[in-house]
Structures are given as C-alpha cells and as structure tokens.
Backbone bond lengths (Angstrom), bond angles and torsions (degrees), N, CA, C in turn:
res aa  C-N    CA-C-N  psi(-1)  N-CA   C-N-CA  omega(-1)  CA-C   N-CA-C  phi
1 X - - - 1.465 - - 1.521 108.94 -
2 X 1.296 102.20 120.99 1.803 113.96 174.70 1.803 102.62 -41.96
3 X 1.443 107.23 176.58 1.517 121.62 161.99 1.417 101.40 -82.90
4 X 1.215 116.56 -23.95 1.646 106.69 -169.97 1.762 105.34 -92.70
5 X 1.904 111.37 -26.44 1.402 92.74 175.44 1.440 111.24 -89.91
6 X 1.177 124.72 4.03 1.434 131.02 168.97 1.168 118.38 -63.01
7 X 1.646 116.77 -43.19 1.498 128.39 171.63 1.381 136.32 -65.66
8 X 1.613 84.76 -33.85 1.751 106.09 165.74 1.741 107.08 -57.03
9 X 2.026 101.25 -56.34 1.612 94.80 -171.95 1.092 119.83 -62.39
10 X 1.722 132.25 -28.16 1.327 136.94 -173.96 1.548 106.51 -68.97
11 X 1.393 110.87 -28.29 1.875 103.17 -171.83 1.531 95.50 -78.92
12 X 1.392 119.17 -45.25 1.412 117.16 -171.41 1.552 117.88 -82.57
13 X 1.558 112.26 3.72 1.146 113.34 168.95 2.079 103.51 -103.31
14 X 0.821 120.30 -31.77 1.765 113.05 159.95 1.388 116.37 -47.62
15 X 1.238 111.30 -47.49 1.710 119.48 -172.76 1.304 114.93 -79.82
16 X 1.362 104.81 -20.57 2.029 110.81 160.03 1.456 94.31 -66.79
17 X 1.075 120.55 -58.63 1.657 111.71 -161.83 1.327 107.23 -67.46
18 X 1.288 130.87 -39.15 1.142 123.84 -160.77 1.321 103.37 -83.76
19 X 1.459 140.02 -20.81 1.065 144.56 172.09 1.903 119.85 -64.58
20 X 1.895 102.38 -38.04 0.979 110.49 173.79 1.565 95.17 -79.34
21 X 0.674 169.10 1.39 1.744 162.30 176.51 1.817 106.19 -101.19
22 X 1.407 103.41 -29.94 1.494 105.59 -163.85 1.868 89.37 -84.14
23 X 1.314 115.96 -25.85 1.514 101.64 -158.77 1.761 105.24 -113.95
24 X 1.540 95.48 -33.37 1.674 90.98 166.20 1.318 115.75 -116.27
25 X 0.929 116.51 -14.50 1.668 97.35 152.04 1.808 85.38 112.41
26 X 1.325 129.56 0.20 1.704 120.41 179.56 1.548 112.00 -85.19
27 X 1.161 99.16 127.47 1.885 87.23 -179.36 1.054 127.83 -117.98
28 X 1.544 121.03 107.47 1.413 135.32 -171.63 0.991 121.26 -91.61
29 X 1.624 123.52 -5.44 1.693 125.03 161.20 1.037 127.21 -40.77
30 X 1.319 137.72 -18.08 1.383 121.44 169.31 1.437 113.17 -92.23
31 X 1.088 123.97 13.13 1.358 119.17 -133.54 2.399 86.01 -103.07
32 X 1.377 86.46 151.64 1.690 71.32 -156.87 1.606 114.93 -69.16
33 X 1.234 130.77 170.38 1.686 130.15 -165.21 1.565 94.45 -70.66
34 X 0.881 128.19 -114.41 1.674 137.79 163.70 1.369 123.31 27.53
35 X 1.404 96.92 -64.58 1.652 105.02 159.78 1.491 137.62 -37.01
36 X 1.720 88.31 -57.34 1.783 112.28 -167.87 1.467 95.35 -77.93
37 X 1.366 111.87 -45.27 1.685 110.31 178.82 1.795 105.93 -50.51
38 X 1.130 121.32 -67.56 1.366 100.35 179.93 1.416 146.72 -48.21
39 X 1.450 98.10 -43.68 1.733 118.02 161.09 1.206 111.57 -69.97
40 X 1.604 136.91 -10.18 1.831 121.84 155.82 1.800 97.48 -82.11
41 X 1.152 111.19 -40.27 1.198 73.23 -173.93 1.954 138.56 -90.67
42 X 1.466 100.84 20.86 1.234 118.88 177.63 1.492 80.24 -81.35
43 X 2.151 125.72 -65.67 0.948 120.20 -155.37 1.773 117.52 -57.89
44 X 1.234 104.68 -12.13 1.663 101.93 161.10 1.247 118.74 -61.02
45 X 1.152 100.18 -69.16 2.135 103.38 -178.62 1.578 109.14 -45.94
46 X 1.518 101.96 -41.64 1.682 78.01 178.91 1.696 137.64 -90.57
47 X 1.488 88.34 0.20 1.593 90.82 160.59 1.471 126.53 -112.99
48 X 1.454 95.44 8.52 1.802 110.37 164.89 1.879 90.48 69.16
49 X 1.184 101.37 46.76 2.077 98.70 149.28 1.378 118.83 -104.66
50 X 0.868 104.09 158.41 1.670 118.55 171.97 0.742 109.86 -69.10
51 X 2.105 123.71 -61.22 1.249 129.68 -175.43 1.334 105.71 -128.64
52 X 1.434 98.27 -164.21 1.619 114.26 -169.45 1.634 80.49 -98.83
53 X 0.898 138.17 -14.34 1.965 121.53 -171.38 1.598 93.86 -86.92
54 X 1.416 132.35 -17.64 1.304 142.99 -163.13 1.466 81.08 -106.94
55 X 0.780 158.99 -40.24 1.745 150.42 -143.74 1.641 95.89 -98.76
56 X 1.624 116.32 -50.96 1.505 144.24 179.59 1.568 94.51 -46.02
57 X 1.318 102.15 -66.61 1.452 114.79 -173.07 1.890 125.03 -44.49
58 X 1.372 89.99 -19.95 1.395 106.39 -155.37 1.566 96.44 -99.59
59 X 1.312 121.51 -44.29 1.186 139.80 175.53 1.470 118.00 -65.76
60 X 1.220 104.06 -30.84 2.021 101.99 159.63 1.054 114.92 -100.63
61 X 1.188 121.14 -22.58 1.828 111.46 166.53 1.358 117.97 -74.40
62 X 1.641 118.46 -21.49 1.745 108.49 -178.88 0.966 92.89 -149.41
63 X 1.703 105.20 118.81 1.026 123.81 157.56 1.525 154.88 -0.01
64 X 1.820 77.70 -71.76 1.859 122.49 167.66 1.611 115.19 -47.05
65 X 1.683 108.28 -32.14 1.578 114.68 179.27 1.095 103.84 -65.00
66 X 1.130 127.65 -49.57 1.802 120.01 -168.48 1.936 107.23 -49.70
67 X 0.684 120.88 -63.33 1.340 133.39 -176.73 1.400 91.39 -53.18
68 X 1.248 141.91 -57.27 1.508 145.05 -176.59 1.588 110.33 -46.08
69 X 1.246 98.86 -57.31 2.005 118.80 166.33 1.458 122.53 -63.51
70 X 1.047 90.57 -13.20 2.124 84.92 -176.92 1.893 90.83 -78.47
71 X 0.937 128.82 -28.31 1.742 117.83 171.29 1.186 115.00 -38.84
72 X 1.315 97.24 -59.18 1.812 130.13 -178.98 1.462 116.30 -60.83
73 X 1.368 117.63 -45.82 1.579 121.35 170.20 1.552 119.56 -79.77
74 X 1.268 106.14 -10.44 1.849 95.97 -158.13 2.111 80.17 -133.04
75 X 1.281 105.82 149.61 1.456 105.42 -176.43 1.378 107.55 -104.06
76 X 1.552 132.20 107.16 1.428 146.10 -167.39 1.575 88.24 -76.94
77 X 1.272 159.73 80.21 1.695 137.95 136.67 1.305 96.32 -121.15
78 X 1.307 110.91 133.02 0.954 126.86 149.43 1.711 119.60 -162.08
79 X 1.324 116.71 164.74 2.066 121.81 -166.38 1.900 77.39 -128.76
80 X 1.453 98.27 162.42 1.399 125.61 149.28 1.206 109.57 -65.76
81 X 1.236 122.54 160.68 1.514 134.27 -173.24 1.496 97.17 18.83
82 X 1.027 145.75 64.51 1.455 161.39 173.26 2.068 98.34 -54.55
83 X 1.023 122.31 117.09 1.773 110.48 177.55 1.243 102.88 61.56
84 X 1.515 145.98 74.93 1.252 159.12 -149.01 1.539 106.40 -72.10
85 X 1.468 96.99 -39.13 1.817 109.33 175.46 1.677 119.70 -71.12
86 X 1.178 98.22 -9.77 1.734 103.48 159.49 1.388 101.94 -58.05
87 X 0.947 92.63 -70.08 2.123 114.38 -158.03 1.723 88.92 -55.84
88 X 1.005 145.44 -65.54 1.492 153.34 -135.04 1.977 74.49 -87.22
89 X 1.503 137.57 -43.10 1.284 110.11 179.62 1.695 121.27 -73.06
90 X 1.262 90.50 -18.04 1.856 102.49 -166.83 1.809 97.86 -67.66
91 X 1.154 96.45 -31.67 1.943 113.71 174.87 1.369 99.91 -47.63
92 X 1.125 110.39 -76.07 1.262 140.64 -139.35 1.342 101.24 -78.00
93 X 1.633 133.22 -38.88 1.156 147.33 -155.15 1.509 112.77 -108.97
94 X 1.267 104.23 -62.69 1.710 117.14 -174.98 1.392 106.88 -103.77
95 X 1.335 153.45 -26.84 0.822 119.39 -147.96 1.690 92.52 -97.44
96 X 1.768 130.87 -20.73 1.258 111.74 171.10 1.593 113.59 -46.75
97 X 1.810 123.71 -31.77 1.403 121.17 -152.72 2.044 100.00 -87.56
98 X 1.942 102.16 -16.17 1.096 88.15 -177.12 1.706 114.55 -91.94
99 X 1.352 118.56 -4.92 1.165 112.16 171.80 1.302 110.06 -79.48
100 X 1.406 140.27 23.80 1.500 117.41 172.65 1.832 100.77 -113.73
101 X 1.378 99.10 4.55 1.759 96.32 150.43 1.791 125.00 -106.43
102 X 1.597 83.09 145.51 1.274 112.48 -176.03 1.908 112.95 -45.69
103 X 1.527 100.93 -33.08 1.425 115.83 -174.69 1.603 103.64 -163.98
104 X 1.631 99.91 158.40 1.555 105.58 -163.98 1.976 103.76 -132.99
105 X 1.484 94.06 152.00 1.326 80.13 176.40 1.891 95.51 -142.23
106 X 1.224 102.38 123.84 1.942 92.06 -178.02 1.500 120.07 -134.93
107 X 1.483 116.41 118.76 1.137 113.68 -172.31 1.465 102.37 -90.95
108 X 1.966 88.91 149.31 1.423 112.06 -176.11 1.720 88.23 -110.40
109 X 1.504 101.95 113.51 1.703 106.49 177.72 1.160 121.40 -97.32
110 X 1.543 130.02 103.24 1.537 140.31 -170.80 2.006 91.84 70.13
111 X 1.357 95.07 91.36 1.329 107.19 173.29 1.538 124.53 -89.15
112 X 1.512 101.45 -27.59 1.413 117.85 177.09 1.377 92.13 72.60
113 X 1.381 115.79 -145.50 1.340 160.10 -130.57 1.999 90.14 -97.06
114 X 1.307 109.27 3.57 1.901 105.03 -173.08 1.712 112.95 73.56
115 X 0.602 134.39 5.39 1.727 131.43 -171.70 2.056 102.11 -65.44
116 X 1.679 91.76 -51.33 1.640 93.83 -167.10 2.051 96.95 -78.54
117 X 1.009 117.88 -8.27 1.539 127.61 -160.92 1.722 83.15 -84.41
118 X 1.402 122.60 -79.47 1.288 125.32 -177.29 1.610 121.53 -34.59
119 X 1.478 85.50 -43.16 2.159 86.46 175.31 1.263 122.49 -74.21
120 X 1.209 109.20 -28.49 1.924 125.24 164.10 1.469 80.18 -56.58
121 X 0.938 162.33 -136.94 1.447 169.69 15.56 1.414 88.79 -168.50
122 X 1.001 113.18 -73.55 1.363 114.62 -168.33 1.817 126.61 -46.28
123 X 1.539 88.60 -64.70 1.840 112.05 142.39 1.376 109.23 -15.22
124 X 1.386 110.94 -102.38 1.165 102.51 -178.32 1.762 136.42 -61.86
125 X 1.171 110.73 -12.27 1.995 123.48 154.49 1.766 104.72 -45.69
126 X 1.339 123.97 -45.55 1.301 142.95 -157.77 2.012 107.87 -81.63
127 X 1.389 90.17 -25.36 1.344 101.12 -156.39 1.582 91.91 -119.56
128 X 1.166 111.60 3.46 1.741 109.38 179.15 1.530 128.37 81.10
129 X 1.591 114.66 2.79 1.197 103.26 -162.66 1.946 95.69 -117.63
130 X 0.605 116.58 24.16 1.412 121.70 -160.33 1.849 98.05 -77.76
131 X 1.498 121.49 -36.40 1.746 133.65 -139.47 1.790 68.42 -92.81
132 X 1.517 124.82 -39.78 1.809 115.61 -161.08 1.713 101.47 -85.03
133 X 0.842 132.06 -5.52 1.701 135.15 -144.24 1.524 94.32 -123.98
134 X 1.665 115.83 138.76 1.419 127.99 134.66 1.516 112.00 -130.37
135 X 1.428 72.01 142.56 1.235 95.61 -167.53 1.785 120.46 -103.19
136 X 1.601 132.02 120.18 1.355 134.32 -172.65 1.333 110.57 -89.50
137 X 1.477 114.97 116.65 0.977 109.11 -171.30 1.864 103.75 -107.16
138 X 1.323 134.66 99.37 1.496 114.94 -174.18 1.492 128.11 -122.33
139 X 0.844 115.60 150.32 1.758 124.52 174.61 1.359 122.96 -132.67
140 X 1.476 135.40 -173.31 1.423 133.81 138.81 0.924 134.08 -100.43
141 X 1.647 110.31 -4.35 1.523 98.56 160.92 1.163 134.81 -85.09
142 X 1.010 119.78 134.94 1.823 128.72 -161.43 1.659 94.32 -66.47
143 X 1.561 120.02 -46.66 1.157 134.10 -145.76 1.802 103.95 -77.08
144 X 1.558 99.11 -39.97 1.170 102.40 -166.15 1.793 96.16 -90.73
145 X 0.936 119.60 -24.25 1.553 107.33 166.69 1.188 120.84 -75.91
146 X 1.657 134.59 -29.67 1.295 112.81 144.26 1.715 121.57 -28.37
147 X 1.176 113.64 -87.01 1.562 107.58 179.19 1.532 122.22 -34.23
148 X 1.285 113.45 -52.86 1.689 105.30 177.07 1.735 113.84 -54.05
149 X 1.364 114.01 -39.91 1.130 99.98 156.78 1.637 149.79 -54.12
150 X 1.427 93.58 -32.40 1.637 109.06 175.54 1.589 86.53 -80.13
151 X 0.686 154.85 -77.20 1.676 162.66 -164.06 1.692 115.61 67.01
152 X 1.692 88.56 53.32 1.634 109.77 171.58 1.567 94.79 -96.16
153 X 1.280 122.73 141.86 1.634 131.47 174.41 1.841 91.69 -138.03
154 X 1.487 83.67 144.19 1.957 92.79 164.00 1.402 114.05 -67.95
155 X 1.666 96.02 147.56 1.800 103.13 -173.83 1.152 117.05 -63.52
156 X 1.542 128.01 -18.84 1.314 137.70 -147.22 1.708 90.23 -89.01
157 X 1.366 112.86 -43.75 1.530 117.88 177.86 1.857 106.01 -50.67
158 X 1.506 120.71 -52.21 1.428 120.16 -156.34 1.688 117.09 -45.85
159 X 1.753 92.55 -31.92 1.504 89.09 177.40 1.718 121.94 -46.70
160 X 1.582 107.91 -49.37 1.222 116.17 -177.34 1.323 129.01 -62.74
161 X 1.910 101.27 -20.61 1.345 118.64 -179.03 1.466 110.23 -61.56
162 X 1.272 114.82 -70.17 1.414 149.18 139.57 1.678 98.00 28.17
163 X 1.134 87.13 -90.52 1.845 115.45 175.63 1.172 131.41 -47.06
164 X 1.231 106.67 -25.01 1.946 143.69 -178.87 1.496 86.34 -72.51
165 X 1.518 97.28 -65.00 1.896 117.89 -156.01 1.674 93.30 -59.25
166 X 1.067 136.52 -84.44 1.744 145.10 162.94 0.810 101.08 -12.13
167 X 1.523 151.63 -67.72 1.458 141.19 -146.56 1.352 100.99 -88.91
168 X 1.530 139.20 -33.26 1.337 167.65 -90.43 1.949 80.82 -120.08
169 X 1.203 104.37 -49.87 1.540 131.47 -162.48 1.625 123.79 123.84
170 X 1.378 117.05 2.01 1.451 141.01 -160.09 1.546 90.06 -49.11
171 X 1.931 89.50 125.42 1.427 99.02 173.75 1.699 93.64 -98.27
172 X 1.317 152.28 24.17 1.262 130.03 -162.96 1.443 93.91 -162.25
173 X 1.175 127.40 148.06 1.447 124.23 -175.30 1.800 90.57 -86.22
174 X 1.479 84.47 157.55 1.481 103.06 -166.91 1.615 109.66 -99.78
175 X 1.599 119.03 -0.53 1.361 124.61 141.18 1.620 116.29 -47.47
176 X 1.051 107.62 -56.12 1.248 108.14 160.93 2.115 144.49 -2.47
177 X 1.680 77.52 -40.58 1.353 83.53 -165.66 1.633 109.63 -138.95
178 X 1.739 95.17 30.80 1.397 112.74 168.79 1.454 130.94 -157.96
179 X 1.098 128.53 125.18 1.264 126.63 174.14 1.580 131.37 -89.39
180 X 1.368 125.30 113.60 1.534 139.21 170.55 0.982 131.98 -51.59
181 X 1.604 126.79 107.90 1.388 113.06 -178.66 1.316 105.27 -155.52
182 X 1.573 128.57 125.12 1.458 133.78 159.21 1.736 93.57 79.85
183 X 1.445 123.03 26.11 1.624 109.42 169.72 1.467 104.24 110.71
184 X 1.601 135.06 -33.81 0.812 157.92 176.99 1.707 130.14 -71.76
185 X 1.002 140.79 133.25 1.057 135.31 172.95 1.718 108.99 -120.01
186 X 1.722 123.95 135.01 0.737 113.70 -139.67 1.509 89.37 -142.87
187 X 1.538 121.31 101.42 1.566 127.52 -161.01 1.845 107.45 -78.24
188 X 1.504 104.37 155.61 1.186 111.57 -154.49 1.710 103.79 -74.61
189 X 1.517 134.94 141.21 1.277 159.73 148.03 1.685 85.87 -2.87
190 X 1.631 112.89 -79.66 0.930 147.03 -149.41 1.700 109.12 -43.94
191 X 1.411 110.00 -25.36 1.077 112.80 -170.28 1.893 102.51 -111.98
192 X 1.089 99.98 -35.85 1.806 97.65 163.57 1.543 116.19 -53.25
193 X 1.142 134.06 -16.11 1.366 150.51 179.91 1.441 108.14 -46.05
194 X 1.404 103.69 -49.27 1.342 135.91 -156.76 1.486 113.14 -83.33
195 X 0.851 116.97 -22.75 1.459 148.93 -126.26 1.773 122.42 -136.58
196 X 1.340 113.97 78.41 1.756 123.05 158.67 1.223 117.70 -63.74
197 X 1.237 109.27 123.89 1.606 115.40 162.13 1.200 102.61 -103.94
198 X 1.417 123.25 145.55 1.741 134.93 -172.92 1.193 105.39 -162.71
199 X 1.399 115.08 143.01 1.444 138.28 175.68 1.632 100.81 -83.86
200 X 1.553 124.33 133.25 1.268 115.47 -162.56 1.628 90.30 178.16
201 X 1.515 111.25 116.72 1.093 111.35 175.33 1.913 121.91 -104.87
202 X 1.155 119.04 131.07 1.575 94.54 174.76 1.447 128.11 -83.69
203 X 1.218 123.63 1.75 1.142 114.68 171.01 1.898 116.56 -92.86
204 X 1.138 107.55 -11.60 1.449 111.10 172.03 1.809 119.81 -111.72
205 X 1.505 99.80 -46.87 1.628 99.50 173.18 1.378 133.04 -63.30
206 X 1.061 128.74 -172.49 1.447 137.13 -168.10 1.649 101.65 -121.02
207 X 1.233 99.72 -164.94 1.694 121.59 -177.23 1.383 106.47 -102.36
208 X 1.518 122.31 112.76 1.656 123.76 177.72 1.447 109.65 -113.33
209 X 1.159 147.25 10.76 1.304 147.78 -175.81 1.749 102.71 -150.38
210 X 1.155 105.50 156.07 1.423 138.91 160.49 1.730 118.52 -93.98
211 X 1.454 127.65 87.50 0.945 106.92 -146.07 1.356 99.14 -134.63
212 X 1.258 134.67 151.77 1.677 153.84 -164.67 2.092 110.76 -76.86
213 X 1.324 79.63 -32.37 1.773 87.52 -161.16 1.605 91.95 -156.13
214 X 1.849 104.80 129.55 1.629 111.35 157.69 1.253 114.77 -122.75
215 X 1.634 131.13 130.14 1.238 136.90 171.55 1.255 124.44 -117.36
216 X 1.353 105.09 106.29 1.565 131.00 -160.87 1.501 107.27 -129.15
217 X 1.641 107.29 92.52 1.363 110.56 -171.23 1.406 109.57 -132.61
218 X 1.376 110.36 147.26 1.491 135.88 169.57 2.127 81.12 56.90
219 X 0.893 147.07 36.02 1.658 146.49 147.11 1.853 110.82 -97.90
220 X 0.984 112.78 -40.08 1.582 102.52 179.64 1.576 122.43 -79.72
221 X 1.489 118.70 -0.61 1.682 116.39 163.25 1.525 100.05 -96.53
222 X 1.536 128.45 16.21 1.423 101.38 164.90 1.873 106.59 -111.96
223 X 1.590 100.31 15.85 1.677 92.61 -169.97 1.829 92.48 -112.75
224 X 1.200 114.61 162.36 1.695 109.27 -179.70 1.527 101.18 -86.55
225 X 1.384 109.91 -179.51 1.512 135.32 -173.06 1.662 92.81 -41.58
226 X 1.249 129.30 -62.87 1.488 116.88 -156.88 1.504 129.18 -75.37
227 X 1.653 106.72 -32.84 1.233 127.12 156.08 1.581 103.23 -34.63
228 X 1.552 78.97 -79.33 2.003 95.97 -166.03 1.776 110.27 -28.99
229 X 1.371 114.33 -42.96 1.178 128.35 177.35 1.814 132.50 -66.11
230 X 1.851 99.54 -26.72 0.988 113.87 155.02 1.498 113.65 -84.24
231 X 0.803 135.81 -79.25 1.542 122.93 -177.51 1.700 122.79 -56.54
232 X 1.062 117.18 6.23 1.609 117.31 133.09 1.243 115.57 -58.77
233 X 1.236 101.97 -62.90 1.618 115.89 -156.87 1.570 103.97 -70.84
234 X 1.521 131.37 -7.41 1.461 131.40 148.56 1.391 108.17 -62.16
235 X 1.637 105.30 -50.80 1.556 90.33 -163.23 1.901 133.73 -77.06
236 X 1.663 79.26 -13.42 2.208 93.28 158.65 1.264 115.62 -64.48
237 X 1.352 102.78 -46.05 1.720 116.30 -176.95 1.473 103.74 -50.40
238 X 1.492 125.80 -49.91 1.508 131.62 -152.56 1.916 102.36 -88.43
239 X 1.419 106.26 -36.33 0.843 104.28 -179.69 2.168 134.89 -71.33
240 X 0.850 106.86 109.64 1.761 99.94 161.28 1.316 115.16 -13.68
241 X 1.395 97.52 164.86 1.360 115.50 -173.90 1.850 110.91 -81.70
242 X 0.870 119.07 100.04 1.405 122.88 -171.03 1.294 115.05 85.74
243 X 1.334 124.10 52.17 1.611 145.65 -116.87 1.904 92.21 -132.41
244 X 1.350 132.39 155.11 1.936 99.38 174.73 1.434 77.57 -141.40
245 X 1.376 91.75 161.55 1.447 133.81 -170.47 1.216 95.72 -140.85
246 X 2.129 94.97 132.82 1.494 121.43 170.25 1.547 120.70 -145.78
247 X 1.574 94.12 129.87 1.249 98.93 -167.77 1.590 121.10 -104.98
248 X 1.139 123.74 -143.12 1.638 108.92 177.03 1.615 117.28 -128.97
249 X 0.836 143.99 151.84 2.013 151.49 -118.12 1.595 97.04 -88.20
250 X 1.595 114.49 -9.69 1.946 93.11 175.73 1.784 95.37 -139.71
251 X 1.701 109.98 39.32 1.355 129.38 142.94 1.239 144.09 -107.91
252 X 1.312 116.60 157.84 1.707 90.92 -165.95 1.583 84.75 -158.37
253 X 1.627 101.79 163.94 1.495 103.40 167.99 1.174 114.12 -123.16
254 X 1.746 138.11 47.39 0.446 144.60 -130.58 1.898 103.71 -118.30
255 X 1.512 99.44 -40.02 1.575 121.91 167.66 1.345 138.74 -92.65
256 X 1.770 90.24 9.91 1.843 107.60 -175.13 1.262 105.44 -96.55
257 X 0.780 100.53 149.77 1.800 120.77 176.05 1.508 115.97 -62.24
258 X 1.407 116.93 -7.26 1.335 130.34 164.43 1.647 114.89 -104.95
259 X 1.160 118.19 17.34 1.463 124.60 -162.71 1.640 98.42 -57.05
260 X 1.561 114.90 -77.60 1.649 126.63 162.85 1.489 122.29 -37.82
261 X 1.390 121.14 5.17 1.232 111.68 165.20 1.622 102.51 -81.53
262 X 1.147 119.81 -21.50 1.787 132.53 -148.36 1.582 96.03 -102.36
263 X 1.509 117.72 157.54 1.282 118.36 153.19 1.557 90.30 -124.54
264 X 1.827 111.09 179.42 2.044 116.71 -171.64 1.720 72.81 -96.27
265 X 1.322 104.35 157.30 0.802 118.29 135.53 1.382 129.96 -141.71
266 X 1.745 99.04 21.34 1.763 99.22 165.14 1.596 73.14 -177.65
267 X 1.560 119.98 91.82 1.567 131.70 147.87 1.384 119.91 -25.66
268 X 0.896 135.61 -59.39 1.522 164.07 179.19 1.751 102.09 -47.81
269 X 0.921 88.41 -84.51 1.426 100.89 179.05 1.186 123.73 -68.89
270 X 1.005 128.19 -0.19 1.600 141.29 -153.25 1.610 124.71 18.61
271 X 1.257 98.72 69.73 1.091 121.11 179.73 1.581 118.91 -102.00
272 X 1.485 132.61 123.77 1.802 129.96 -152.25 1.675 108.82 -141.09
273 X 1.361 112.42 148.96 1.948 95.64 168.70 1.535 74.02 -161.44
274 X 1.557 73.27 141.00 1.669 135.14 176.72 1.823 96.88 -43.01
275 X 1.364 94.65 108.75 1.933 103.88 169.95 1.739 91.89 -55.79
276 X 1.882 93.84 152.88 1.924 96.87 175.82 1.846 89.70 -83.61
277 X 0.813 99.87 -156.11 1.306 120.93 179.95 1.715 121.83 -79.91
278 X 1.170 97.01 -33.75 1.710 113.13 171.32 1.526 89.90 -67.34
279 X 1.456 132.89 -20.55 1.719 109.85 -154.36 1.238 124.43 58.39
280 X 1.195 137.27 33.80 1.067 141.74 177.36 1.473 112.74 -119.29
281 X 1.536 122.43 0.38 1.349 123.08 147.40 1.746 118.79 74.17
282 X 0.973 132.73 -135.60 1.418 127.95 -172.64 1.478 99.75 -67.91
C-alpha cells in the first residue's frame, strides 16, 4: 500500500469509527492505529467490500453489521490460565491478602469469550475463597458474552487448558469442573454462580463496583496512550484501598499518568496494588 493509499484508508477508516460511535454509541477512537488497520482489513475480505466507505455504508444501513463487526473491532483470544505464571503469582501474592476479607469482589476487565473469568473461579474454588467472592466479568461484546456465559469451549482446546491449569499451580484436576459431550466441553453451573457477565465498555463507562482485585490482560496494548490512561484510571478508582491490579506480560504501567498511584508487586508478571492514601503503599 502506497503513502497516498494509506492516507485514503486511515481517513476512511476514522469515519467508520466515528460513524459507529456517532450512531451506536461504541467507541473505538482510542483504540490504537495498527491494530484497527489490520482487523478492517480482514473485515473487508470477509464481507466482500472494496472499501471501508462500502463497509461504513453497510454498517448504517443494517443494523445486523454491527454485531457482525464487534469480532473485527474487539480482539476474541484468549486460553484458561492463559501465561500460567500469572496465576501461580496471584497465589503467591494476593490471594494470602485476599483471604483476610470477610467478602470479595473481582473484576474480570474485557473478559471476552469467559476463558480468564472461569480460571478466576476456579483459582479461587482451589484456594477456598470462591463461596465469599463475586466475581465481574465484562466486555462489549454482546456476542462474546453470550458464550462466556454458556461456558461451553471445544474439546480439542481442553488439552491446552489442562496444562495452563497444572503449571497454573492447580491443586485439583481441571476435569473436575467440566463435563464432555458431542466435542464440547461444558463448565460446571457451580462456578457461573459466582460469576456476572456485563456489557461495560472502558472507553465510555464509569466505575460500578468497589472491588479487591482487577484483571485486565493482553486489552490495554490494543487501546492508544489516552485510552490506556483512562481505563487505568477506572481501575484505581474501582479498586480498595490496597486493592491489586493485573495486567498482561507486554503491558505495563509504567508510562501512565497513574503510574505513582501503584506500587510492583511482582514486575515480571505485572502484578500492582493500589497506594493507601498515606502513599505509603504495601
């Protein structure tokens, strides 16, 4: 692609967004250049446009596209115990500080599809705290929170789960907490209990909970500098007083304007909690 048809796609790729923001109200402006450029242009091939003014076009005339595009706008990957050494620090780190409450409340930020929602769940089932705890699990895609709710995954995936769960520190086999059927694996009632799914965007919503623990991973390298900075700055707000925040292995808060609200408490892992008010931190 020329410099000059690059310029063309970038103007006609703002005016997709801004059109989707002007008419449904989702807002992908912060969302970083690089990113969105690649995922429109997969979302071309698969709806057979030429352009993004043909894609634009399509998206205010029917409805039905928006829901078709949230694939395309919002990034669906995610595994259970996803980076196993997260989970084995959250052990190790938070969960002594979360058993000295009476009750727990922990948001799962841009959950997608439920994968990281179920391992919170599970995690803490393992560790005893699961019966005191709810847990928020939220996104904007409508589509992909359907599924996290059903919290059926293909069998072919469990192997990997499996392995996630074991390395994770898993005291309990992770058969355990699912039943097989027709290709499918089909996660237990028992742990949805626990468990809100909510539509919740960070670049437009606010702070609705008071909450112990936020896990917001591999979502803040697809939003730019200001975003990123706003949805930090939700998750200090939401969080308690000596409250931790975790993010995902090629994020950091290191360049946000909320950096000094945070102390590390596992560099590596990027693992953070909320200075008290004295600033004096852990």
């Amino acid at each position: 692609m020329s410099a000059s048809e690059l310029q063309d796609f970038d103007i006609e790729l703002q005016l997709l967004i801004d059109a989707i923001y002007l008419k449904y109200h989702y807002d992908f402006r912060g969302y970083a250049q690089a990113s969105l450029r690649r995922r429109m242009r997969a979302a071309l091939l698969r709806f057979n446009c030429s352009s993004l003014s043909q894609l634009q076009d399509r998206v205010l005339r029917e409805p039905a596209m928006l829901t078709a595009m949230m694939d395309f706008l919002t990034v669906q990957v995610s595994d259970m115990f996803r980076d196993p050494a997260y989970y084995q620090a959250l052990r190790r780190h938070v969960v002594p500080m979360l058993r000295t409450y009476p009750s727990l409340k922990i948001w799962i930020a841009g959950c997608s599809t439920g994968e990281e929602a179920y391992s919170m769940a599970i995690l803490l089932r393992e560790e005893g705290l699961l019966d005191r705890t709810l847990i928020y699990a939220t996104d904007i895609n409508g589509q992909a929170l359907q599924k996290a709710e059903a919290g059926i995954y293909d069998l072919d995936r469990i192997a990997g789960f499996t392995e996630n769960h074991r390395r994770s520190g898993g005291s309990s086999s992770l058969s355990d907490y699912y039943m097989a059927a027709y290709g499918r694996a089909v996660f237990d009632k028992s742990l949805r209990r626990n468990i809100v799914f909510s539509d919740h965007s960070l670049a437009t919503d606010s702070v609705f909970a008071e909450v112990q623990l936020v896990s917001c991973r591999n979502v803040l390298i697809y939003f730019n500098r200001s975003l990123q900075d706003r949805a930090i700055g939700l998750f200090r707000d939401a969080l308690c007083r000596k409250g931790f925040l975790g993010i995902g292995a090629k994020e950091s808060l290191r360049f946000s304007d909320h950096s000094n609200d945070f102390v590390d408490v596992d560099r590596e892992y990027r693992l953070y909690q909320k200075k008290d008010r004295a600033g004096d931190g852990l």
